[in-house]
C-alpha positions in Angstrom: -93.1 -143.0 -20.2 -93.7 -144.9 -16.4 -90.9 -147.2 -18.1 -88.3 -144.0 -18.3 -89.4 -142.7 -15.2 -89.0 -145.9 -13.2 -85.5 -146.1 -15.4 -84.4 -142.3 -14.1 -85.7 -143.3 -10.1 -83.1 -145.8 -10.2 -80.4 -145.0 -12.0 -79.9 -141.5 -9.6 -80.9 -143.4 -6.8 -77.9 -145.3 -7.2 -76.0 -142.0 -7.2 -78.1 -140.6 -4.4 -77.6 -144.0 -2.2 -74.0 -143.6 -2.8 -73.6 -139.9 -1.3 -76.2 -141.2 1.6 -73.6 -144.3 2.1 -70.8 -142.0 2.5 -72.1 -139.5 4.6 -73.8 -142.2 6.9 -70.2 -144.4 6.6 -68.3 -140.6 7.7 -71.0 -140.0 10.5 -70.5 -143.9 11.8 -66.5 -143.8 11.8 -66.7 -140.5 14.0 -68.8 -142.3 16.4 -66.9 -145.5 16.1 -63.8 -143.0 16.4 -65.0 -141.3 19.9 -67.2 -144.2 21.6 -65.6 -143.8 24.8 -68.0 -146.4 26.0 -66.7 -149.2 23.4 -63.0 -147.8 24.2 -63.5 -148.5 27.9 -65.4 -152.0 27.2 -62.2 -153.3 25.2 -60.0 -152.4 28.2 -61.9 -154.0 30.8 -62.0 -157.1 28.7 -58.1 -157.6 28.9 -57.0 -155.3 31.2 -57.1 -158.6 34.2 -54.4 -160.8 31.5 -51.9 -157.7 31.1 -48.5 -158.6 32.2 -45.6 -155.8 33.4 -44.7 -154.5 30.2 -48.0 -154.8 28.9 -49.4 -152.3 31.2 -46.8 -150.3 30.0 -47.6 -150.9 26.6 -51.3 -150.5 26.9 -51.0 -147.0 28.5 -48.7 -146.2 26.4 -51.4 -147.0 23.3 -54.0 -145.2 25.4 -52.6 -142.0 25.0 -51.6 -142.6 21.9 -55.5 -142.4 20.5 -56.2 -139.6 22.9 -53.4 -137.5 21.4 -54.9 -138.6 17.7 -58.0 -137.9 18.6 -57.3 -134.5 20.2 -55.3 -133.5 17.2 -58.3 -134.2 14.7 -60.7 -131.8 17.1 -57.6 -129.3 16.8 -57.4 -129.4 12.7 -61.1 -129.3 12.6 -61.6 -126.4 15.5 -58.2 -124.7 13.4 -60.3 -125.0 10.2 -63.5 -123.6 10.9 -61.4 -120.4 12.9 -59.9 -119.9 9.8 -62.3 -119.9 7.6 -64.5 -117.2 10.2 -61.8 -115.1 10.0 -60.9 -115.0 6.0 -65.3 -114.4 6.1 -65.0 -111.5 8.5 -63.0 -109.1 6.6 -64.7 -109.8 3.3 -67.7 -108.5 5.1 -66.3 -105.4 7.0 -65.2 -104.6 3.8 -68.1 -104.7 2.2 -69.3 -102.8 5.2 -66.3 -100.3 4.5 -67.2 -99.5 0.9 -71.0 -98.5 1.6 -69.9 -95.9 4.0 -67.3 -94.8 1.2 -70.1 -94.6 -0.8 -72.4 -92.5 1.5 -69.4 -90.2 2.4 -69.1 -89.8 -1.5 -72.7 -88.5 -1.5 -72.7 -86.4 1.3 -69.8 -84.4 0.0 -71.4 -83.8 -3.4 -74.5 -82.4 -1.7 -72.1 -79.9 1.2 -70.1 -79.3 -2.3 -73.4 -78.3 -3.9 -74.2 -76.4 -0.9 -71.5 -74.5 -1.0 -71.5 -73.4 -4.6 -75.0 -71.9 -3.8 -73.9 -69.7 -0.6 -71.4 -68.7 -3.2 -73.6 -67.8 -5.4 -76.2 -66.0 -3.5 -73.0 -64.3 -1.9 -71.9 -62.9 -5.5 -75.3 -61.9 -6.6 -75.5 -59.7 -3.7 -72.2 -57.8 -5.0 -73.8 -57.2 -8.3 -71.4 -59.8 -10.0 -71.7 -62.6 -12.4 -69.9 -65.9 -11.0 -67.9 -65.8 -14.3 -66.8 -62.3 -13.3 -64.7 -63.7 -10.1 -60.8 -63.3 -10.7 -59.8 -66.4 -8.6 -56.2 -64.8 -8.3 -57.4 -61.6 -6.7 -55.6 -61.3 -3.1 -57.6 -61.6 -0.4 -56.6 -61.6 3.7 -58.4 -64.7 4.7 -62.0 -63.5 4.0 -63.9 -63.7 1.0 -64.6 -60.8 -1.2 -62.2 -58.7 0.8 -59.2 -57.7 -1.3 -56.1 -57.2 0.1 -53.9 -53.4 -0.9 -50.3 -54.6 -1.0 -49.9 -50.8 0.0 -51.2 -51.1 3.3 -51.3 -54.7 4.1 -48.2 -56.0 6.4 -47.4 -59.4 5.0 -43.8 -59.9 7.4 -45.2 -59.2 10.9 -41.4 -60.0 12.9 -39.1 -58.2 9.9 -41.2 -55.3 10.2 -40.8 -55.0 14.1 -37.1 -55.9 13.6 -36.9 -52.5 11.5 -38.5 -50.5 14.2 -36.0 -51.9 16.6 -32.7 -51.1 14.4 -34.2 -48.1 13.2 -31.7 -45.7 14.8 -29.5 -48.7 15.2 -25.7 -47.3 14.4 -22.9 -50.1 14.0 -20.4 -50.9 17.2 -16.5 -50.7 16.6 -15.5 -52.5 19.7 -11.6 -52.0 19.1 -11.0 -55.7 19.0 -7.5 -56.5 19.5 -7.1 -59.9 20.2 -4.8 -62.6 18.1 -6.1 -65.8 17.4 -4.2 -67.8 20.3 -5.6 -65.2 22.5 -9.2 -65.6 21.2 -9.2 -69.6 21.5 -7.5 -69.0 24.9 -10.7 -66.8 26.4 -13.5 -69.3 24.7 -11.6 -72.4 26.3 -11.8 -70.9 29.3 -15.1 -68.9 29.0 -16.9 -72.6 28.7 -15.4 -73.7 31.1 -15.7 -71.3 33.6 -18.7 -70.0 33.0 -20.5 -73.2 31.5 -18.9 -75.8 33.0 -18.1 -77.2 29.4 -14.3 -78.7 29.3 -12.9 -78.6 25.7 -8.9 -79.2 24.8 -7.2 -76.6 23.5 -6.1 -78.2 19.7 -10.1 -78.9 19.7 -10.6 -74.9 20.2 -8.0 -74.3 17.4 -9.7 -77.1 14.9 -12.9 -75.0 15.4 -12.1 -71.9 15.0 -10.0 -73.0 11.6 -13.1 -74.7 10.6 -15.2 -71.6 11.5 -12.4 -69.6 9.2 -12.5 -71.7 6.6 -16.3 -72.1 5.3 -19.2 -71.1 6.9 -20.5 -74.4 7.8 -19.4 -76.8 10.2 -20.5 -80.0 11.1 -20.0 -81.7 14.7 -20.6 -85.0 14.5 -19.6 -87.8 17.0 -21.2 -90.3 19.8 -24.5 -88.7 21.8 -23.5 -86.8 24.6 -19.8 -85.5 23.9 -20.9 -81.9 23.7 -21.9 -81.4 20.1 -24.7 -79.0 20.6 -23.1 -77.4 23.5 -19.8 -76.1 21.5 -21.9 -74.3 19.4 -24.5 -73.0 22.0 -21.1 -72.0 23.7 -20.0 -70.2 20.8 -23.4 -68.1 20.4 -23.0 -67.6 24.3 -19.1 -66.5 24.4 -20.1 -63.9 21.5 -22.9 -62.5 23.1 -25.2 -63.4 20.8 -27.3 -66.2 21.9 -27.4 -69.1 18.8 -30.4 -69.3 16.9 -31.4 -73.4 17.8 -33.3 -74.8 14.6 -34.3 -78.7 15.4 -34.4 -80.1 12.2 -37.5 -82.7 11.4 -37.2 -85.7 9.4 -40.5 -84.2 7.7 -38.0 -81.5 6.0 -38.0 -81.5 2.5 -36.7 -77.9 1.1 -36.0 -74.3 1.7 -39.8 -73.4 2.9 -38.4 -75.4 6.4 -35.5 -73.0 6.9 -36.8 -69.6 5.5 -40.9 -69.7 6.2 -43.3 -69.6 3.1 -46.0 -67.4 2.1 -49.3 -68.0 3.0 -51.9 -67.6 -0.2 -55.1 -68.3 2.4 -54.1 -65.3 5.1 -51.5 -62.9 2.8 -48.7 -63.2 5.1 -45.7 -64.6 5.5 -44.7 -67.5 7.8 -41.4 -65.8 9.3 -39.3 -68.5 10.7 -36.6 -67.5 14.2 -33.9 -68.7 11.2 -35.1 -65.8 8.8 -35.6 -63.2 11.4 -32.1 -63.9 12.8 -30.5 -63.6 9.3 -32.5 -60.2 8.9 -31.2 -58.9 12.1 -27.7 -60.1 11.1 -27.7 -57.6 8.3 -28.4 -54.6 10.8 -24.8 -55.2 12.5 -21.0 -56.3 12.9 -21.9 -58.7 15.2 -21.4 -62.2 14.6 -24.4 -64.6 14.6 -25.1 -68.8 14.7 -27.4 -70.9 13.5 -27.2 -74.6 15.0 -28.5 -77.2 12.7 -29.6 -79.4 15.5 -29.3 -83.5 14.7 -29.2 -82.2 10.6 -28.9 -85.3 9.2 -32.7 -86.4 10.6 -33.4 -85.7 7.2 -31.6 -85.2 3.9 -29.3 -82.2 4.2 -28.9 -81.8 0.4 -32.8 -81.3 0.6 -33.6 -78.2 2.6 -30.0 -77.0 2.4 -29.2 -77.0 -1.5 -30.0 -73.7 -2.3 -27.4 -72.6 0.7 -24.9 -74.9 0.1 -24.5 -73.3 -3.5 -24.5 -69.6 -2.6 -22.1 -69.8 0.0 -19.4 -71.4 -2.4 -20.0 -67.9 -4.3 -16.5 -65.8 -3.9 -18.4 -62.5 -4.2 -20.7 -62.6 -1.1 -22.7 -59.8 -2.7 -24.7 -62.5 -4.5 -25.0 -64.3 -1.6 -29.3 -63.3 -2.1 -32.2 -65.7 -1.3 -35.2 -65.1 -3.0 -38.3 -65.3 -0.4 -41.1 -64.3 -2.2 -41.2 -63.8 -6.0 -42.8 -60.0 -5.9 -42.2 -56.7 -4.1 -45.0 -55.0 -1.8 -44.4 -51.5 -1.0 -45.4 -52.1 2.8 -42.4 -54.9 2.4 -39.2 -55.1 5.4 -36.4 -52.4 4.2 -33.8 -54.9 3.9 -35.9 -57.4 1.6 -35.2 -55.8 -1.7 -37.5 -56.8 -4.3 -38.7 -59.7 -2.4 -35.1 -60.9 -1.3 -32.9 -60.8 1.2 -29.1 -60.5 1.7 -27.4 -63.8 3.1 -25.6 -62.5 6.0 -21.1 -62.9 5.7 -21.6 -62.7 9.5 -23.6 -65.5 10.3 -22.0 -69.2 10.4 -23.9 -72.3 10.3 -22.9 -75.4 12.9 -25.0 -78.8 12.1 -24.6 -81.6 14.8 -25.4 -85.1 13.7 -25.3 -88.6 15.0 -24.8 -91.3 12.8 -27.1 -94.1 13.4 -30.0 -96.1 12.4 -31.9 -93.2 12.2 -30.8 -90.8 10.0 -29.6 -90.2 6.7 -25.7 -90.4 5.9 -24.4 -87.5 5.1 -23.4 -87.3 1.1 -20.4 -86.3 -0.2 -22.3 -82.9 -2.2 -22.3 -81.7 1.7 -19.1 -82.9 3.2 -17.0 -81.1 0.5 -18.4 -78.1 1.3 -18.1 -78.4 5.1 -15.9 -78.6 7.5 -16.2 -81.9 9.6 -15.0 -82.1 13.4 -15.5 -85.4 15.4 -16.3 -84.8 19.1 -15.9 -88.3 20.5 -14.3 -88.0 23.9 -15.7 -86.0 26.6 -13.4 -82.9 27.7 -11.4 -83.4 31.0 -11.9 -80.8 33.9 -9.1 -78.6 34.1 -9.2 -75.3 36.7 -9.8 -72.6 34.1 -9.2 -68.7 34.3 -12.0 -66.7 34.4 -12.6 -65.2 31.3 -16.2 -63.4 30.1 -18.1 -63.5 27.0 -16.4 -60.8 24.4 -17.8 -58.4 21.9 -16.5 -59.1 18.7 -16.9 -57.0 15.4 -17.1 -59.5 12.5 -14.8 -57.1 10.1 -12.3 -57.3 12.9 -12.5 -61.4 12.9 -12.9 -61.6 9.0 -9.8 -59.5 8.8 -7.3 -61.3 11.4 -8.5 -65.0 9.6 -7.1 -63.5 6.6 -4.1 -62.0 7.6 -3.8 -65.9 8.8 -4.1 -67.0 5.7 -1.8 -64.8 4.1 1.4 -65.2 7.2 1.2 -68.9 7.8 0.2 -69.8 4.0 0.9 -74.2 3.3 4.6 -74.6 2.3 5.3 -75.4 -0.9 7.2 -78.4 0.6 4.0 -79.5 2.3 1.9 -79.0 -0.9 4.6 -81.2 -3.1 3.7 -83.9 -0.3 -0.3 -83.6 -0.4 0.2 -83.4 -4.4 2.3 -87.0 -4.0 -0.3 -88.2 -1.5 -2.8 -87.3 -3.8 -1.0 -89.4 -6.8 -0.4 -92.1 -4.5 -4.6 -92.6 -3.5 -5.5 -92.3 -6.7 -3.1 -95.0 -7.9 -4.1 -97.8 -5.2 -7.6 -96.8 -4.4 -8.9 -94.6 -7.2 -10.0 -91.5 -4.7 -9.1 -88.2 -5.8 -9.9 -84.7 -4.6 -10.5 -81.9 -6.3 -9.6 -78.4 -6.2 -12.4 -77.3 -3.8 -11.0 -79.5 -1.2 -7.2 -77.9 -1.6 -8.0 -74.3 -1.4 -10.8 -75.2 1.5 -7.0 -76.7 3.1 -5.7 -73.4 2.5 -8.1 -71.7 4.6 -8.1 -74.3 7.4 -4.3 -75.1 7.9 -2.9 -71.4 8.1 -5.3 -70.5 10.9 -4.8 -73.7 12.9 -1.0 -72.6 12.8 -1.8 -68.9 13.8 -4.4 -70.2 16.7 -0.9 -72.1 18.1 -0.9 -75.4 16.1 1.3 -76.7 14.0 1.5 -77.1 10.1 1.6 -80.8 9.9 -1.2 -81.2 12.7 -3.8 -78.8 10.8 -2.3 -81.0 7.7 -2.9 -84.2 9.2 -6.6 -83.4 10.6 -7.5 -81.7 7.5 -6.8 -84.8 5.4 -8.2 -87.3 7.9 -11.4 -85.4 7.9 -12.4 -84.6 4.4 -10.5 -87.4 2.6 -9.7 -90.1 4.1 -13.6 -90.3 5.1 -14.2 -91.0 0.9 -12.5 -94.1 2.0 -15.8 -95.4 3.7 -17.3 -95.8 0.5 -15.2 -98.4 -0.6 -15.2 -102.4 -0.1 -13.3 -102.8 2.8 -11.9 -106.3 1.7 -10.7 -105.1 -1.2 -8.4 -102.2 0.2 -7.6 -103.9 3.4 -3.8 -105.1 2.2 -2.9 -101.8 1.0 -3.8 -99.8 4.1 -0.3 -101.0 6.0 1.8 -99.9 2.4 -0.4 -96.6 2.7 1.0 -96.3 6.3 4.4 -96.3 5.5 3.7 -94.0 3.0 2.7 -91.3 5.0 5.6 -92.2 7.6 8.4 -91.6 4.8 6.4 -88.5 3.4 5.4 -86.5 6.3 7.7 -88.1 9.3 7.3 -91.2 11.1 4.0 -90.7 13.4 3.5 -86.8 11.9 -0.1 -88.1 10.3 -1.3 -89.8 13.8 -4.8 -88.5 12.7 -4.9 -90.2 9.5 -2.8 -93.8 10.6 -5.2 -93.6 13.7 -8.3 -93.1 11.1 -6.7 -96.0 8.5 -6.1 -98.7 11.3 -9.5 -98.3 12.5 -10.8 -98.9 9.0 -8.7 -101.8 8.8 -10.0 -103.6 12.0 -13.6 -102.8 10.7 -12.8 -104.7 7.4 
């Protein structure tokens, strides 16, 4: 046994010595490596013999070390940083997950805590906590039922009907034509609000106001987006309804309110109390969609975009909540309410970084104006805001419609144009977009246009735009032949819109 134990003494010695060796050989080479002493001993020793250039050469080899030997305390001061920093967040973690852990607890004990004021609250009534009916109403405290007889769950509505409750409609004996009309709001913005519009602008929106009942003015910042339509609302005498819409909208409950299930009442918002007034009168009303395109339009505006494509606008109804309370508004019938024919809705966007581009679903159903140049003064005539009965305007739009209807010529052109884009750059339209035309093109004539302008604008607007979705190398050549198209079609320079709308695309390609 001493034999094997002698044995086993030196054979991990050996091993032992060998770790000892290397760590004392490491330990000796740093010394050796940063004896400034030895380092300056060496120098002195030659330094007397050195020459010119070996001066030079010798300084030169000087810093040499001093840079090696700085970067080696670097790595090694690098190292160790990094390593204290991987070990810090393991351990704040750790720190992290304890105080999970006693968060954890102390909500199972308030939870508990809770369940037996509950219970002590329930025994007191006389009731069994299997007896509780967890849809029963209640007005925001507990064990107080709410009487949908007597309860008030739409606070503005219901003041709105005390207001118009001996409200008789105005006939204003409106008389105006439409050049007339575009002539006084012209010159009521600029007069009165110093706004400065041109005069084929004022007939592209009022087309586009006859032809659908949403716009869209979209353009550079600060060309006078919001203010056309805050104009409008002003000229009318009826102040626009201003809704700024958040990127954080995601559906109707952002436009119309939502009912609260905690308090029992509804969350009104200024757009549904407007729309509710709207139905009292003849007057004409606005909503502004302020920077629309913040979020996705097709998100919080689906449910309208569909019922306002409905020809009979008697089921033009939005249902706001799913039941009827007898204490409910007089105009929300069976918990919904009448989309108003006299209320128009103008959206302003900007297109940039961000914001959300605006998809076709929406454009088709729209009427798009670009506002990109700011108006030029002119000396206006003074002209004040006008009452305006919507039956009178509805009627004079379609009297429009029906004097200055699209040529047949003109049509046999659009129809060609049409043939022509779907052959070289498979685009088509469809019917919505032609009888939204007929709508636009008729007015823009009776407001003092002409045919081939409101033709030209029209087209540019909600067609060419589809062209903005293609690769623009790959249509580049055939925008020149497209050109000359149009020239022999319509007359050469009759579609300035559109060849103004294709060259641009072309020098963006």
């Amino acid at each position: 046994m001493d034999t094997f134990v002698r044995f086993l003494y030196e054979f991990i010695n050996q091993t032992v010595s060998g770790i000892l060796m290397i760590f004392k050989g490491l330990i000796d080479g740093i010394k050796q490596m940063f004896n400034i002493k030895q380092y300056m001993e060496v120098f002195r020793n030659y330094y007397a013999d050195f020459s010119a250039p070996e001066w030079v050469m010798a300084v030169l080899s000087i810093l040499f070390v001093v840079i090696f030997l700085g970067l080696i305390v670097f790595l090694v001061l690098f190292i160790v940083k990094k390593y204290a920093k991987l070990r810090k967040p393991v351990t704040d973690q750790e720190a992290l997950l304890d105080e999970v852990a006693t968060l954890n607890k102390k909500v199972v004990k308030l939870s508990k805590e809770k369940d037996e004021i509950l219970a002590m609250k329930v025994s007191q009534l006389g009731l069994k906590p299997s007896e509780l009916d967890e849809e029963t109403p209640q007005n925001g405290e507990e064990g107080e039922e709410v009487d949908p007889s007597t309860t008030q769950r739409f606070a503005k509505l219901s003041l709105i009907d005390m207001e118009y409750a001996n409200y008789k409609i105005q006939n204003y004996n409106n008389s105006f034509d439409l050049p007339e009309f575009c002539f006084n709001f012209r010159n009521y913005a600029a007069s009165k609000l110093k706004l400065y519009y041109t005069e084929k602008m004022m007939r592209i929106f009022i087309a586009g106001i006859a032809s659908t009942k949403l716009v869209i003015l979209q353009g550079i910042s600060g060309t006078g987006k919001t203010s056309l339509a805050y104009a409008w609302g002003k000229f009318l005498k009826h102040d626009s309804c201003v809704a700024s819409v958040q990127p954080s909208w995601r559906d109707r409950t952002d436009l119309f309110g939502y009912f609260n299930e905690f308090t029992k009442k509804f969350n009104e918002t200024d757009i549904l109390k407007e729309m509710y007034i709207a139905n009292y009168t003849d007057d004409i009303y606005t909503i502004i969609l302020d920077e629309m395109n913040l979020s996705r339009v097709e998100y919080y505006f689906a449910e309208m975009l569909s019922i306002l494509e409905m020809p009979n606008k008697k089921e033009w109804v939005i249902e706001v909540v799913p039941n009827s309370w007898p204490t409910d508004p007089k105009k929300l019938m069976f918990g919904k309410i009448q989309v108003p024919a006299n209320m128009w809705y103008i959206g302003t966007i900007n297109n940039d970084d961000s914001t959300f581009a605006v998809t076709d679903k929406v454009y088709d159903r729209a009427m798009p104006i670009d506002i990109n140049d700011k108006g030029k003064v002119f000396v206006p005539e003074q002209r004040d805001a006008m009452d305006v009965n919507y039956s009178y305007l509805d009627r004079i739009f379609s009297e429009a419609m029906e004097t200055y209807a699209i040529s047949q010529d003109t049509l046999d052109k659009i129809e060609q144009m049409d043939d022509y884009v779907i052959a070289h750059f498979r685009i088509a339209f469809g019917n919505r977009i032609v009888a939204h035309m007929k709508k636009f093109v008729p007015v823009y004539v009776a407001c003092g246009g002409t045919e081939v302008e409101g033709v030209d604008y029209f087209i540019a607007k909600k067609i060419l735009r589809k062209f903005e979705q293609l690769n623009m190398a790959l249509i580049k050549d055939e925008i020149d032949p497209y050109i000359k198209f149009l020239d022999d079609t319509f007359g050469k320079g009759a579609m300035a819109e559109c060849i103004e709308y294709l060259l641009r695309l072309k020098k963006s390609a």
